[in-house]
C-alpha positions in Angstrom: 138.5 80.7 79.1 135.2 79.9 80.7 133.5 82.3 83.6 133.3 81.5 87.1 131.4 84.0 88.7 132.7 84.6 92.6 131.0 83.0 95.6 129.7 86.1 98.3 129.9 84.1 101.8 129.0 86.0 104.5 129.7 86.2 107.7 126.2 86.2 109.8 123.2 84.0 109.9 120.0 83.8 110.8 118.6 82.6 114.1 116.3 79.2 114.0 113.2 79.5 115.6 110.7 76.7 116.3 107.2 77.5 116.0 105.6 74.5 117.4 104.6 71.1 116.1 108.4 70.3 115.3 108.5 73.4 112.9 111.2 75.9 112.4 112.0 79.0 110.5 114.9 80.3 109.7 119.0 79.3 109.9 120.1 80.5 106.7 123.6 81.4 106.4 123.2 83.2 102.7 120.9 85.0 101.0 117.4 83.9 99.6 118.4 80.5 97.8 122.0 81.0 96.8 122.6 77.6 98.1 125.8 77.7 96.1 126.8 80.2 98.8 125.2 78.8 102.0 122.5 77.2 104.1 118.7 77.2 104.0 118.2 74.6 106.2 114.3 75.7 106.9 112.3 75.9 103.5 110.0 79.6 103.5 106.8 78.5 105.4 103.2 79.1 104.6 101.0 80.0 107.2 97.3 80.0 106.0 95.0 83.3 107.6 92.0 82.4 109.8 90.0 84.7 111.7 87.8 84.4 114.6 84.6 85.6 113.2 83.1 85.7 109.6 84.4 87.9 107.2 81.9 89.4 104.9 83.6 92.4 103.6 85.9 89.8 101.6 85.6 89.8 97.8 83.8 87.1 96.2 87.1 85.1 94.6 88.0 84.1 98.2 84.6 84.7 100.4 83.6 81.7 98.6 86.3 79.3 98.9 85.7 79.6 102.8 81.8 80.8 103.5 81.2 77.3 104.4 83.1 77.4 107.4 83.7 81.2 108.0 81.3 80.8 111.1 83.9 78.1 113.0 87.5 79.1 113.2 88.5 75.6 114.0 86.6 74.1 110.8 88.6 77.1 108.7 91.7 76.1 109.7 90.7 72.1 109.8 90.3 72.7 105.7 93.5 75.1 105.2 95.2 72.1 107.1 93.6 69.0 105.2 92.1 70.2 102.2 95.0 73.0 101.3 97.8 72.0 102.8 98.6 74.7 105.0 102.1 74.3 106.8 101.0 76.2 109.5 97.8 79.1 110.4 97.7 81.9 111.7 95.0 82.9 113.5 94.1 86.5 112.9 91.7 88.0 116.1 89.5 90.3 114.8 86.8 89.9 116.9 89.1 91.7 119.9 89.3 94.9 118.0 88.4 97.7 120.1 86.4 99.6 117.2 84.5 96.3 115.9 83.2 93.4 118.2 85.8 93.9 120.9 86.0 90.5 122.5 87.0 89.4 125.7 90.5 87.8 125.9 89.2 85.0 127.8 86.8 84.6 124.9 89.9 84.5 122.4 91.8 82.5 124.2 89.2 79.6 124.2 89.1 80.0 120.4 92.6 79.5 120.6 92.9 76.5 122.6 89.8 74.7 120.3 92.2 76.0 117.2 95.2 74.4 118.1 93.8 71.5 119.7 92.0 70.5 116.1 95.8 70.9 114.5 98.7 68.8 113.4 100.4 72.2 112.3 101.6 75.1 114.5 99.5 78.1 115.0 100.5 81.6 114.6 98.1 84.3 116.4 98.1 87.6 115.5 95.8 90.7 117.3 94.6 94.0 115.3 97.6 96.2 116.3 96.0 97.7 118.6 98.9 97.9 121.6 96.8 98.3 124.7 93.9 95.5 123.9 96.9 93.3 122.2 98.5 93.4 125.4 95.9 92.2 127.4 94.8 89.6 125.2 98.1 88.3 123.8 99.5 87.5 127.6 95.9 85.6 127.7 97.3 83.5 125.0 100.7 83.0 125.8 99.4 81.3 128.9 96.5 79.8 126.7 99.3 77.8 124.7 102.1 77.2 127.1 104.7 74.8 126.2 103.4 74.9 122.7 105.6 77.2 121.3 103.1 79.1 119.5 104.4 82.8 118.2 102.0 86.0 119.1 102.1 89.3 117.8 102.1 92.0 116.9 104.0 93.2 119.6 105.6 97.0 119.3 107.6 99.4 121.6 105.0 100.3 123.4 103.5 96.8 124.5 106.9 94.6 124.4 107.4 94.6 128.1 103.7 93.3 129.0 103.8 90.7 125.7 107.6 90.1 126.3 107.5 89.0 130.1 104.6 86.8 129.4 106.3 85.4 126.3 109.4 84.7 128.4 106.9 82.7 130.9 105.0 80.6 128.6 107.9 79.9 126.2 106.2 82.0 123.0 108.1 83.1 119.7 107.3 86.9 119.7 106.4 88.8 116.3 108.1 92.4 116.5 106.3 94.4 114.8 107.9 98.0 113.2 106.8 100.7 110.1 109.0 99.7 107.2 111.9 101.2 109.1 115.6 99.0 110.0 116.6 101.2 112.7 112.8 100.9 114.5 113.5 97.1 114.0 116.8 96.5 115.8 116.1 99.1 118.5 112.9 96.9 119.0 115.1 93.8 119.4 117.5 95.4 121.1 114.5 96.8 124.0 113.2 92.8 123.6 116.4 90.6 124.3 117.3 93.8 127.4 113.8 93.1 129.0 115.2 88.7 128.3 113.9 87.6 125.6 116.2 85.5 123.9 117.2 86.1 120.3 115.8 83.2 119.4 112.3 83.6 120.4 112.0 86.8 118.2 110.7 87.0 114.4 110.5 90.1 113.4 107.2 92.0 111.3 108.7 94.9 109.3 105.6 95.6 107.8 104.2 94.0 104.2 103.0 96.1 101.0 101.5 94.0 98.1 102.2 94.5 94.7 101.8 98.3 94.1 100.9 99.8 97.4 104.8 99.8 98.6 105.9 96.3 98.0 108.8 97.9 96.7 109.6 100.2 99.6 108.7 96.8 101.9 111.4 95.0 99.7 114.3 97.3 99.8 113.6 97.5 103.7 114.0 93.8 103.9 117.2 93.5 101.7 118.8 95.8 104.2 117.7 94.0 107.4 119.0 90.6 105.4 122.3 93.0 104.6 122.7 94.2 108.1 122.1 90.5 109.6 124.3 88.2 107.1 127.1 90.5 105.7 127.2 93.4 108.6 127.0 90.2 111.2 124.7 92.9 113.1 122.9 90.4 116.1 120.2 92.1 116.7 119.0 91.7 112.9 119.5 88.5 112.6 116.0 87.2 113.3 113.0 85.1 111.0 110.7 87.8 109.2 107.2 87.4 109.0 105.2 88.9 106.4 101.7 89.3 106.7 100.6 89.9 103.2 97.3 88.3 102.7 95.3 91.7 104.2 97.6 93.9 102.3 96.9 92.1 98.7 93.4 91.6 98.8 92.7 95.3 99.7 94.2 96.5 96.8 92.0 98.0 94.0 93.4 95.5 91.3 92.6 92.7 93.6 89.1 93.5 94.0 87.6 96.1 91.4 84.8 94.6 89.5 85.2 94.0 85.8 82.2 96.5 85.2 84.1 98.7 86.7 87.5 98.5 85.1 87.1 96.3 82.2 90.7 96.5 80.9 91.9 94.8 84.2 90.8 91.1 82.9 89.3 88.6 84.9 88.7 89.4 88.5 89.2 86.3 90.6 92.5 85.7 88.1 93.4 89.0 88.9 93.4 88.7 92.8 95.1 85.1 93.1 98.0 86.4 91.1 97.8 90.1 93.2 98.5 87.6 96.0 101.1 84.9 94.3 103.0 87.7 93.0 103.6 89.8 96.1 104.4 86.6 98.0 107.0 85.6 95.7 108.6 88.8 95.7 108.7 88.8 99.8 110.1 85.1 99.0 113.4 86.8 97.1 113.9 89.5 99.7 114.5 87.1 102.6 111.1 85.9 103.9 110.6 83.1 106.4 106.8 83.5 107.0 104.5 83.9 104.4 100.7 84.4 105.6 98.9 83.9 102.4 95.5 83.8 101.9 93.5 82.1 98.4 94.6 78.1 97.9 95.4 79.1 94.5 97.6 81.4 95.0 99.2 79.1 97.8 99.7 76.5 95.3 101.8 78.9 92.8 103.6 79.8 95.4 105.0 76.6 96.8 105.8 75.9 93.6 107.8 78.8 93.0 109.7 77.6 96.1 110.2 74.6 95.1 111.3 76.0 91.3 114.1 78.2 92.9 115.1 75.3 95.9 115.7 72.7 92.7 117.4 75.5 90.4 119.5 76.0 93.1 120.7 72.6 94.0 121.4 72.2 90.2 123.9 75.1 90.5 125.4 73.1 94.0 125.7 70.5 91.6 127.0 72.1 88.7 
């Protein structure tokens, strides 16, 4: 007698959010891939990191691949688009951080406009987490790109009503942003769709550690919020996540330490590509939606893991 092993439907699903350009994220009605069980009607999306101003703390294996256009955000993200094959950016603001160059948000809301006005792909911008100057500076943006559907984040408990009204004005996604914590999480959705935002205009941040500085904590965080959202049916967790990893990975030791210094660790630039391919696929089989990813290489291992466990998948459909 041969073994059929049980289907696990469940009962909830994930809310579809567009992103801009025609995009959307999200919609699945099982768990990551089981298409045998459910829907992914949205493949996992790779949004490729730009910042606003040059980033010379970098290590070499990816300072490199960009110091020709570090200087011009809208050249960066011209060759993650075109030359990399970005499916969307996302444009990190450094220069508005309080403690560093602390820009104006008129200032970063021109970059901004010049950003997505270079693009076929939708853009993503994210501040520094600081609440107060995010604030300011993210309801810049949202008018910046109204109509375009562009998400902005972070946005926390203690910002969501000045990001949120703004948001619900301009017609932004909004990227909640919480401390590895499910209860944080849905009380932050639960304050966002009270103030109006609707359900689906929220993705959800729950913070992102990369391979050995708490990716497992940051996975087993995720499986619940997927848990809560398609078998507990729980609304209010039933939102895109976003996982903002590229930061995380490549300031890691193993990512960066110099052969000289640790010459059992192999091949440094090796080393850091898979850091970064290996954390994202691991965020891919917790329930991601958003991958922001960082080194073409690592991008191109990645989609092709996606595209490995989408196929391997459809051959079970099949089967």
């Amino acid at each position: 007698m041969s073994f059929e092993a049980p289907l696990e439907t469940t009962k909830g699903n994930i809310h579809e959010v567009e992103i801009g350009a025609g995009r959307k994220v999200g919609g699945e009605t099982t768990f990551p891939f089981h298409l045998w069980e459910g829907e992914m009607p949205n493949s996992p999306l790779i949004a490729m990191e730009v910042y606003d101003e040059p980033q010379s703390g970098w290590p070499e294996a990816v300072r490199k691949v960009y110091e020709d256009v570090m200087d011009d955000p809208v050249a960066w993200a011209r060759k993650c688009q075109d030359e990399f094959g970005a499916d969307a950016i996302c444009l990190q603001l450094g220069s508005i951080d309080p403690n560093g160059t602390d820009a104006s948000a008129d200032s970063a809301a021109e970059t901004v406009k010049k950003v997505a006005a270079a693009l076929d792909i939708p853009v993503i911008v994210y501040g520094t987490g600081s609440p107060d100057k995010d604030a300011e500076v993210l309801k810049k943006i949202a008018e910046a790109t109204s109509g375009a559907g562009s998400p902005i984040g972070p946005v926390d408990d203690s910002n969501f009503r000045l990001v949120g009204a703004a948001a619900m004005g301009y017609k932004n996604p909004v990227i909640a942003f919480t401390s590895m914590d499910v209860n944080l999480a849905k009380q932050l959705n639960v304050l966002m769709t009270q103030l109006g935002v609707p359900e689906d205009k929220i993705i959800v941040d729950p913070t992102t550690g990369a391979l050995g500085y708490g990716l497992d904590y940051c996975y087993s965080i995720m499986e619940r919020d997927r848990l809560a959202a398609l078998v507990q049916n729980d609304a209010k967790m039933q939102m895109p996540i976003f996982n903002n990893l590229a930061p995380e990975t490549w300031k890691a030791k193993e990512a960066k330490v110099s052969e000289e210094e640790e010459p059992t660790f192999g091949d440094v630039e090796t080393r850091g590509i898979l850091w970064e391919a290996v954390t994202a696929t691991t965020l891919l089989l917790c329930g991601t939606d958003i991958l922001v990813m960082r080194h073409p290489q690592a991008v191109t291992l990645v989609r092709a893991a996606i595209e490995g466990l989408q196929a391997q998948s459809k051959e079970k459909v099949a089967s």
